[in-house]
N, C-alpha and C positions, 0 to 999 in steps of 0.2 A: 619124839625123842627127847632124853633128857637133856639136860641146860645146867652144867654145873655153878653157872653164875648164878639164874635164877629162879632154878626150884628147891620149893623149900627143903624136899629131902636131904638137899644138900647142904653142907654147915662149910664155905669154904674158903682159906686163908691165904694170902697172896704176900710174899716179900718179895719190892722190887728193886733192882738194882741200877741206876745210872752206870754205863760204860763209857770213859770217854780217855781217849790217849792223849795226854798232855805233855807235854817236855819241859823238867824247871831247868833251870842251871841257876847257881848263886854266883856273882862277880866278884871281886877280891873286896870291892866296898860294901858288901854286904846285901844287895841290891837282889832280889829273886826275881826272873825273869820266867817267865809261865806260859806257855803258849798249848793250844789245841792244833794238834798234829792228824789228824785224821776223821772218821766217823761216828759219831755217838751215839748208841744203841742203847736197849734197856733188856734186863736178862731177870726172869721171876723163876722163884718158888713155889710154888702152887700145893696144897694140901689140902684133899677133899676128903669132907668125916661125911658117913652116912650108917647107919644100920643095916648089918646084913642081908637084910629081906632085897634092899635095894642096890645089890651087885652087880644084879643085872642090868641097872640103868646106868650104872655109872660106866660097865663095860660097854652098851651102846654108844655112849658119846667115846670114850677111847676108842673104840675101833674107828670112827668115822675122821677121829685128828691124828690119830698114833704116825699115822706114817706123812705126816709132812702137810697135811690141808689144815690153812690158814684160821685160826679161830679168833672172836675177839670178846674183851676182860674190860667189861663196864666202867670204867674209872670212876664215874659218877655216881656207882652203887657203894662206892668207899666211902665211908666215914670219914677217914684219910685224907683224899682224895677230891671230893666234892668240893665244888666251886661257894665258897664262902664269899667274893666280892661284893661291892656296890650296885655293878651292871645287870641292869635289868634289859635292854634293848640289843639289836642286832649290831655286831660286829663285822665290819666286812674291809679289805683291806683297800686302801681310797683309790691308788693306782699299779699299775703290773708293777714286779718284783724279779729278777731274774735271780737264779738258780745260787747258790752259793753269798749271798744276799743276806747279812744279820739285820739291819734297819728296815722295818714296815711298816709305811703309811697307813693308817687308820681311823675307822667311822667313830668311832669310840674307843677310847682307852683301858687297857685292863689292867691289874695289877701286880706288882711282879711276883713271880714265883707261879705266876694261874696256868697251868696244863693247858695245852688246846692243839686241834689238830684244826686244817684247813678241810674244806668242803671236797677237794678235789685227789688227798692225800692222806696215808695213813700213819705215817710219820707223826711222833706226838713231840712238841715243841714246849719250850717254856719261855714266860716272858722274863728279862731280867735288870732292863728297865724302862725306864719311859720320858717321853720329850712331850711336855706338853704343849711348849708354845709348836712345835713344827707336828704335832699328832704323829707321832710315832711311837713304834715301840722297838727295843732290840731283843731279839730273839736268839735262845738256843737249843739246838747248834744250829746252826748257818743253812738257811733253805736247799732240801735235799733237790727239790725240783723249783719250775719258777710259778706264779701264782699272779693270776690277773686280777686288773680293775676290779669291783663288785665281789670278788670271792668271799663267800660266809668263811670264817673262824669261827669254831665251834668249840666255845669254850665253856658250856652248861652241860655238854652232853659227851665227851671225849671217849674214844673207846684206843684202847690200847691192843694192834694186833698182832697175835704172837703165833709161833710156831712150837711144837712140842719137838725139846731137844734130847730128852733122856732115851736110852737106848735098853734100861734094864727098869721093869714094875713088881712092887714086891707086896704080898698081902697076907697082911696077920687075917685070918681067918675066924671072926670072933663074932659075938653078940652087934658089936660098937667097933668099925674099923673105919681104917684112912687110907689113901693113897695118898704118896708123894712125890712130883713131879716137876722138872725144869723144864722151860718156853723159855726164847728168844722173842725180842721183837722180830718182823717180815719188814724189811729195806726193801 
């Protein structure tokens, strides 16, 4: 079956979006007050080109996600995307963490802004910053579940898992076409 990530018939573009509910209010001294109110999700754009001959592979992989089964969107295949840091060695979180939890003890330090998912969870996290004398890092959004001693953080290899949300597919019927399609992240 085909792999719209990574065969090569496929040529294909991804815009993704951070969702996150936040609340400002400004105070009469001018003072912006900002908080996160809820759950942060990620919602894409997906746009697959291929050459007609190869329709039929790209309606094999839709049939098998069209209706609600979980797929996942290489982040590390992005140019984007890919993990440019220092860290060359294993990441693992140094002690348990419970659930709702921004602060993360850690083997090693990552950089802020670096994508990564934990070993146990599909949840894609970002770091946004770092404590070096206590090895931590803070993390967002706020640990979806809780995450023990030892656990890898997988921040070389992150995969982003989505679900397909659009309800309507439309196809120019040509030599050289596309589909175009909306994925939510799976919470």
């Amino acid at each position: 079956m085909a792999d719209i990530f990574n065969d090569p018939k496929f040529k294909t573009e991804i815009k993704v979006k951070s969702t996150a509910p936040f609340f400002a209010n400004k105070s009469a001294s001018g003072k912006t007050l900002r908080r996160f109110t809820g759950i942060q999700w990620h919602e894409t754009t997906i746009t697959v080109n291929y050459v007609g001959e190869d329709q039929y592979l790209f309606d094999e992989w839709l049939a098998e996600y069209r209706y609600g089964k979980p797929f996942t969107f290489p982040m590390y295949k992005s140019v984007n995307l890919m993990y440019r840091g220092k860290q060359t060695s294993l990441c693992n979180v140094s002690a348990g963490v419970p659930a709702g939890a921004r602060e993360i003890p850690v083997s090693v330090l990552l950089e802020k802004g670096t994508k990564f998912t934990f070993a146990n969870q599909t949840k894609v996290y970002e770091v946004t910053d770092i404590d070096p004398v206590n090895k931590t890092m803070l993390i967002f959004p706020n640990l979806r579940n809780s995450v023990q001693a030892g656990e890898l953080i997988n921040y070389r290899t992150p995969v982003l898992t989505l679900m397909i949300t659009s309800n309507d597919f439309e196809y120019d019927l040509k030599q050289t076409t596309y589909a175009e399609f909306e994925a939510t992240e799976v919470l």
